[in-house]
VEXVEXRO-26883 format. One record per residue (C-alpha): x, y, z. Coordinates in steps of 0.05 Angstrom, whole numbers, padded with zeros to 5 digits, always signed. Example, Ala and Ser with C-alpha at 12.3 -4.5 7.8 and 13.67 -1.06 7.14 Angstrom:
+00246-00090+00156
+00273-00021+00143
***
This chain:
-00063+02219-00263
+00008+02224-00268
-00018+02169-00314
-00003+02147-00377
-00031+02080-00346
-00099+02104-00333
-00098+02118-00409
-00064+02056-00429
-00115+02015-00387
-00175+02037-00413
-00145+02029-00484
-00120+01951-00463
-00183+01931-00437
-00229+01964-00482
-00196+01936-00542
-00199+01870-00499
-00273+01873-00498
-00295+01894-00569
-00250+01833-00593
-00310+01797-00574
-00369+01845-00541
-00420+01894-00583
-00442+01957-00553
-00519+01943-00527
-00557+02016-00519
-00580+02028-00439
-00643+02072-00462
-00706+02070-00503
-00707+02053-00576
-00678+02093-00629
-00697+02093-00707
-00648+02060-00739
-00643+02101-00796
-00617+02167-00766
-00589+02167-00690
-00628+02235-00661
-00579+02287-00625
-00575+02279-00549
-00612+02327-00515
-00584+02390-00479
-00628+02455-00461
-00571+02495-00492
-00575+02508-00574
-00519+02488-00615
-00460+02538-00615
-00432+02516-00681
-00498+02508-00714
-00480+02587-00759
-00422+02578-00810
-00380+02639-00815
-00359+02660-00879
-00278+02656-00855
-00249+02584-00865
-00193+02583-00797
-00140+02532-00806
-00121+02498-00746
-00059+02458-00721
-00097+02409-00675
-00059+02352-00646
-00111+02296-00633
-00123+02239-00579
-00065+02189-00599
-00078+02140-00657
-00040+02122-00727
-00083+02155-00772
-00076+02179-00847
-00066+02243-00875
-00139+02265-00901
-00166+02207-00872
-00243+02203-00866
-00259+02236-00786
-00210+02305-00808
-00256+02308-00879
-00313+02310-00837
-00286+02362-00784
-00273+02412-00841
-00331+02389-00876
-00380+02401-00821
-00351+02459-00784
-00314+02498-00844
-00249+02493-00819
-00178+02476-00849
-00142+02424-00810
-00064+02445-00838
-00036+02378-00810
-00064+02314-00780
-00018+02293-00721
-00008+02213-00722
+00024+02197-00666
+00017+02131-00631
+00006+02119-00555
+00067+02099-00533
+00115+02161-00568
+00048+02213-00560
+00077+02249-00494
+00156+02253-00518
+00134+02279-00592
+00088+02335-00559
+00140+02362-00515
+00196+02357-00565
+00142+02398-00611
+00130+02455-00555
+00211+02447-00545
+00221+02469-00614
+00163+02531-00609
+00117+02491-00653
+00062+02501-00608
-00007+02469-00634
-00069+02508-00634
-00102+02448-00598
-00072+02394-00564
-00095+02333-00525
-00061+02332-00458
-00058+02274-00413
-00047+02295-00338
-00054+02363-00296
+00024+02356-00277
+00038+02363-00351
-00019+02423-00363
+00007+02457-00302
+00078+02455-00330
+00061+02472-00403
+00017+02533-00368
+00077+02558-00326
+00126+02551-00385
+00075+02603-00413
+00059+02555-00477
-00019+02549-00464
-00085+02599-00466
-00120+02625-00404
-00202+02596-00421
-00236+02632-00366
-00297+02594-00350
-00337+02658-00376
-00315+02643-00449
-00340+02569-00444
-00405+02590-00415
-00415+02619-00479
-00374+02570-00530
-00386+02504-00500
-00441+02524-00459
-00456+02447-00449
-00394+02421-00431
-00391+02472-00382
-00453+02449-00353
-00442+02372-00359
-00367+02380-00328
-00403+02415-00272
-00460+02354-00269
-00426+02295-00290
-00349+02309-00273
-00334+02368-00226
-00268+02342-00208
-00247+02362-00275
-00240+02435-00256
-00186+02423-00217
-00148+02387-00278
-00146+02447-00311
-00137+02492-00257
-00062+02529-00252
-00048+02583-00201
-00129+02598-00196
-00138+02606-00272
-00172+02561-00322
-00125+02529-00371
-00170+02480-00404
-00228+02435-00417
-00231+02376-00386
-00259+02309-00420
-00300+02253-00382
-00286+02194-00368
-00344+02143-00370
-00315+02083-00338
-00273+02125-00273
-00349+02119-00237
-00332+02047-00229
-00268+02014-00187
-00235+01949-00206
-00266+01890-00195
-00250+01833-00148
-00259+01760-00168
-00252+01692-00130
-00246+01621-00160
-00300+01591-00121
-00281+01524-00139
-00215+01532-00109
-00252+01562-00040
-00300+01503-00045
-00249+01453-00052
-00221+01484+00013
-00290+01474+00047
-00316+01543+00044
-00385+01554+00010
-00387+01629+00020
-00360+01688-00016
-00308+01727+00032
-00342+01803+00056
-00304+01814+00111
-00234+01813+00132
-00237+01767+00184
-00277+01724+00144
-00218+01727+00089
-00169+01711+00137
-00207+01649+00148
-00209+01631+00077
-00138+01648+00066
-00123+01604+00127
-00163+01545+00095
-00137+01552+00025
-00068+01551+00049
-00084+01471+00070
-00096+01459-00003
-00033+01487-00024
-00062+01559-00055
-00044+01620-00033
-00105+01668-00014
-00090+01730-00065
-00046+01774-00101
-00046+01841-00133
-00003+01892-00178
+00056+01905-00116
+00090+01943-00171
+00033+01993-00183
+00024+02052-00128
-00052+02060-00140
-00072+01987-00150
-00026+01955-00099
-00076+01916-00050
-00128+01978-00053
-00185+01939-00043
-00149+01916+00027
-00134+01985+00049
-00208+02014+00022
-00226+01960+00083
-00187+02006+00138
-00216+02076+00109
-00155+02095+00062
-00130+02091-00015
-00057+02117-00016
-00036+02153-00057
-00103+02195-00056
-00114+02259-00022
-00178+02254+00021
-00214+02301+00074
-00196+02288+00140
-00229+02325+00199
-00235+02386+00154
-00160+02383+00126
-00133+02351+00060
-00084+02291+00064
-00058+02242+00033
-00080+02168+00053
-00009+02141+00040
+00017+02171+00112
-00046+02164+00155
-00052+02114+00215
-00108+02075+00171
-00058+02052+00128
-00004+02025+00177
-00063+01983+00204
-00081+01963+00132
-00010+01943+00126
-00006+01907+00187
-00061+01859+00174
-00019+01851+00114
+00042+01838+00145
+00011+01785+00189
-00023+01743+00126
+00046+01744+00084
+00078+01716+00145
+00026+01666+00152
+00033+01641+00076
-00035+01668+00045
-00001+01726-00005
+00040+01703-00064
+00110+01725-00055
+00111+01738-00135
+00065+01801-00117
+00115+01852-00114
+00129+01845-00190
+00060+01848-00208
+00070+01800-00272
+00034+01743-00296
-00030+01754-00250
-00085+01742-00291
-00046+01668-00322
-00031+01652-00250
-00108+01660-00228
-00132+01619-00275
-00074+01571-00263
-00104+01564-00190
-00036+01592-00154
-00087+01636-00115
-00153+01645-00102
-00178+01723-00095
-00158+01775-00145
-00147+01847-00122
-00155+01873-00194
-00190+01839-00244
-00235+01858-00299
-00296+01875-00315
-00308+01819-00372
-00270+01769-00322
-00328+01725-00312
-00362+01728-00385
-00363+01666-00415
-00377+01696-00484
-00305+01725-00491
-00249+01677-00510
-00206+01716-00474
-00232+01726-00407
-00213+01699-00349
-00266+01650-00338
-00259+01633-00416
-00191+01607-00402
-00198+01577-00334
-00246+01528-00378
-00202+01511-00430
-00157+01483-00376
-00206+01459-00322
-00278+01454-00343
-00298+01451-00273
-00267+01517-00261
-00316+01583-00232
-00296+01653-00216
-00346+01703-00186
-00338+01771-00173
-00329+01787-00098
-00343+01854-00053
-00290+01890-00030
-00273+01870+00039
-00314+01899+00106
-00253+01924+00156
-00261+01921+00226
-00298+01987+00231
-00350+01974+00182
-00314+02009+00119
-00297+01987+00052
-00280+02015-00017
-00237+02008-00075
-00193+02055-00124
-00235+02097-00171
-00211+02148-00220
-00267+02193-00218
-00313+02214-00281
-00264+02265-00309
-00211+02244-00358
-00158+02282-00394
-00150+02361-00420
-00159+02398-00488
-00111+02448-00478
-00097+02512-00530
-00044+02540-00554
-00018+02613-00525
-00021+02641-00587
-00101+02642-00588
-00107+02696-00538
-00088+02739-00601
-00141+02700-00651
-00197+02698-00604
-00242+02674-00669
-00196+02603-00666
-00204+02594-00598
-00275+02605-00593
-00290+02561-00644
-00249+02502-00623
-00283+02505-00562
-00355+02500-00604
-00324+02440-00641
-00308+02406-00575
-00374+02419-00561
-00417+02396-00611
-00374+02326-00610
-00379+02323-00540
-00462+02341-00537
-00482+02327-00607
-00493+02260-00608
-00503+02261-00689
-00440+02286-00690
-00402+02246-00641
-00424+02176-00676
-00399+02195-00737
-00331+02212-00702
-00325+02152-00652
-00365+02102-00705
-00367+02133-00769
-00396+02123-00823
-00466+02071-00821
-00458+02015-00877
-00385+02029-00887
-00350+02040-00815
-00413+01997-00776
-00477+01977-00773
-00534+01964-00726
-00541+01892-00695
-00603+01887-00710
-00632+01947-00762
-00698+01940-00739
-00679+01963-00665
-00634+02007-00684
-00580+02020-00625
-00613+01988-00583
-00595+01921-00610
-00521+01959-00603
-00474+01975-00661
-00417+01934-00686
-00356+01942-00736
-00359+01916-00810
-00317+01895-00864
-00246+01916-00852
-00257+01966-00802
-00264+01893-00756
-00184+01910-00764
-00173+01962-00708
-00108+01981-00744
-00156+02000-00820
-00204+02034-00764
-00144+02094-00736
-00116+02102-00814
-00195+02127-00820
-00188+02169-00760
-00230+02135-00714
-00206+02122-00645
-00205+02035-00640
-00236+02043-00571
-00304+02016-00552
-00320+02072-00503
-00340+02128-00551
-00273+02162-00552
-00264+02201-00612
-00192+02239-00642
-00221+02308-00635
-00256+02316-00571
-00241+02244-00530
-00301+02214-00494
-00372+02246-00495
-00410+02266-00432
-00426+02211-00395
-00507+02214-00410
-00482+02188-00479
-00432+02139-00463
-00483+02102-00426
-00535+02095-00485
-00487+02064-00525
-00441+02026-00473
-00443+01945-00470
-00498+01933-00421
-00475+01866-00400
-00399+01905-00389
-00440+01955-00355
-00477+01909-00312
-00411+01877-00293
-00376+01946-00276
-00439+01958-00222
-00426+01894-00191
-00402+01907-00119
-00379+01979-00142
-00356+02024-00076
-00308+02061-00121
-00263+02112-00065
-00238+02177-00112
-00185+02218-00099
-00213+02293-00077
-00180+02324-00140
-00184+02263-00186
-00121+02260-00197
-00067+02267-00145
-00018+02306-00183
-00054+02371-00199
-00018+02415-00154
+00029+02458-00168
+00090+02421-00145
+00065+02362-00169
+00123+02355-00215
+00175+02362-00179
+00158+02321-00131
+00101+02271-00144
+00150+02223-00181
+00190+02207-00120
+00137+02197-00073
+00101+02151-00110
+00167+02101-00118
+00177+02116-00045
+00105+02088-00025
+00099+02030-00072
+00179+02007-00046
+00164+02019+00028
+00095+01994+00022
+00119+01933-00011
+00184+01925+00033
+00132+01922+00089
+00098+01870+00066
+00152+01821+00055
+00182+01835+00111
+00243+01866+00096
+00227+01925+00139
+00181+01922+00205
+00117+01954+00215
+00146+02005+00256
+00190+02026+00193
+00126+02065+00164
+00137+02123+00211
+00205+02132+00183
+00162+02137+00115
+00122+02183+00134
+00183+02227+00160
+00216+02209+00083
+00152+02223+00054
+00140+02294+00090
+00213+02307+00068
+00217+02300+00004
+00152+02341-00012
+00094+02309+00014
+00096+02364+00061
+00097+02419+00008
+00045+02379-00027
-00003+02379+00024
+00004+02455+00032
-00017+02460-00031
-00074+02416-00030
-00106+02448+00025
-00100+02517-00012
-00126+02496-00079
-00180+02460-00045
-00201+02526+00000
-00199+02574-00071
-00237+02520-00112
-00293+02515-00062
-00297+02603-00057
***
């Protein structure tokens, strides 16, 4: 994504859950003394330990860790490496320090990059290592295969003029859109008894909830992926993603779909049933649960679990006992379709530093580290968890994880947990490699949250994953996604008619989208050669 937000959301409401949820195993039993290794028909490529101790400058996944601290011991320890510095760089300064780093010719060894715009410009600046997909075939032989399996989207993450610039991580959680919840009480105090599916049938409760002074929904107006997706899913479309259409690649913010989407939208703004406030996108989830509207366009998963003091339906009770919220489909359009915005099961990119196509030794054995962590699953716990009796312990010891794991003595303090190195995510993220494959995600993922995410799932993914790995992506993908979410928005409210979205398209076309599509129609002809 061009999208530190995608990050940033998973980090927000993962921390949001572990506050009060324990990861619950989705398989069979495991002893509780010694997790076994997941399995993989592939041997271990970093099982031999050469005699030659490499040093590496690896800059991790964001955290605020210490120098030394306990995950980089184990690295070196367990793959007989020499880590020279331990980046500790926080979220929120991680993108501005690593290009003011490659600015200055520092370039890292390894380095955790978020989006394909920012691989694709790093590549053409002539900062990064080709990794033909040959070389990972035989260094992370089961990456390789999982990322072909589990995420294949990912290949075009790393992907720059035809060439392989990467390895692509997964992303557990982008198999699942957003969820959509209702407070029932409010749509029962209006007189309806049924849980909206359709549009027409939302119009009707919209129309009915209006009598009893709430408005029918709102949703993130200020966010170009989120903004009333589960509306346009209903008419075929999610801009801003590029989709097939009658053998071409578009994007769904220009097609006919979603001038139809936005005319139903039109007509219920005009009619009362969409709170003006949308277009900010503050304050939804406090204005939910305050009863100012009834259907939520993007909740959360833990939204109706009574079990987290936090949650949505946690606070609704502290203010109105009588309060319910249930999670709702996304809406049926007129011709039978519905859907909502998914990110797709590929995350982010390891990326490798230039100067590794002269120490072929470094670069093939970073990409057997990245492999173990990512395969091993031995190896991963002790990088996402750590250490058993000092970093967490099982639920339950008899069951082992599947009782699921929690966090003990002052690792509880997520800020204690990144000095140690460990990633205070509860998805299995770790510093060195980011998120496992997916196989081992879901052993150790909540199953209640897991449950919850398969509620009413009809997740819609962009073709590439992400909509800015083209080539021009940078230059241009900025702008258009401003232009969308304003016009879209301006739409909506009425300050411009419906007839003003073919002058967007004609902006749109203009200032790149034209360009863009060129480009996505070639990258999606070489990938599929």
């Amino acid at each position: 994504m061009t999208n530190q937000k995608r990050v940033n959301w998973m980090k927000g409401s993962t921390l949001l859950l572990a506050a009060s949820l324990t990861l619950i195993g989705c398989t069979k039993e495991e002893p509780a003394s010694q997790p076994t290794a997941a399995s993989s028909a592939a041997p271990s490529t970093a099982a031999a330990t050469p005699a030659q101790t490499l040093t590496f400058n690896w800059v991790n996944f964001p955290g605020v860790s210490t120098e030394s601290n306990y995950a980089s011991q184990y690295l070196e320890k367990k793959f007989n490496i020499k880590l020279n510095k331990v980046y500790t760089t926080a979220y929120a300064d991680y993108k501005q320090k690593l290009q003011l780093q490659l600015s200055s010719g520092e370039i890292p060894d390894v380095m955790f990059v978020f989006d394909p715009g920012e691989l694709n410009k790093y590549a053409s600046q002539g900062l990064l290592a080709e990794v033909p997909k040959s070389l990972l075939e035989k260094y992370a032989p089961r990456t390789k295969a999982n990322l072909d399996k589990q995420a294949p989207q990912g290949w075009y993450y790393s992907n720059v003029g035809g060439k392989n610039y990467g390895l692509t991580t997964f992303y557990f959680t982008g198999q699942f859109n957003a969820k959509q919840t209702w407070r029932t009480d409010l749509l029962k105090q209006a007189g309806i008894t049924k849980v909206p599916e359709t549009i027409d049938e939302f119009t009707a409760a919209f129309a009915a909830l209006k009598k009893i002074g709430v408005y029918g929904m709102s949703t993130p107006g200020n966010s170009y992926y989120n903004q009333f997706h589960s509306i346009f899913g209903a008419y075929g479309v999610q801009p801003t993603q590029w989709m097939l259409k009658d053998g071409k690649v578009v994007n769904a913010a220009v097609q006919p779909e979603a001038k139809e989407a936005l005319t139903k939208l039109v007509e219920w703004y005009k009619a009362g049933y969409i709170d003006p406030d949308f277009v900010t996108g503050q304050d939804l989830g406090p204005k939910f649960t305050q009863g100012k509207f009834a259907f939520n366009d993007n909740s959360n998963v833990s939204a109706v679990d009574e079990s987290n003091p936090n949650s949505a339906i946690s606070l609704l009770k502290k203010a109105n006992p009588n309060g319910t919220i249930v999670f709702g489909p996304p809406p049926v359009g007129p011709q039978g379709k519905s859907g909502a915005w998914a990110w797709g099961t590929a995350g982010n990119i390891w990326a490798f530093g230039k100067q590794l196509e002269k120490s072929p030794e470094k670069l093939q054995k970073a990409l057997q580290i990245i492999d173990e962590i990512q395969n091993n699953e031995e190896v991963w716990l002790a990088l996402a968890w750590g250490e058993k009796g000092k970093h967490y312990d099982f639920n339950d010891p008899a069951a082992g994880v599947s009782a699921g794991l929690k966090r003990i003595g002052a690792f509880t303090d997520p800020s204690k947990l990144q000095a140690e190195g460990i990633p205070d995510l509860a998805n299995g993220t770790t510093a060195w490699a980011a998120q496992p494959n997916i196989d081992i995600v879901a052993k150790y993922y909540n199953k209640n949250i897991l449950d919850a995410f398969k509620t009413y799932n009809k997740p819609v993914n962009d073709i590439f994953g992400k909509s800015d790995s083209l080539p021009s992506s940078g230059k241009f993908w900025g702008d258009l996604i401003k232009l969308k979410t304003d016009t879209y928005a301006a739409i909506v409210r009425g300050d411009k008619p419906v007839s003003y979205f073919d002058d967007f398209v004609k902006q749109w076309n203009d200032k790149g989208g034209t360009q863009l599509e060129k480009e996505a129609n070639e990258l999606y002809a070489s990938m599929k050669k």
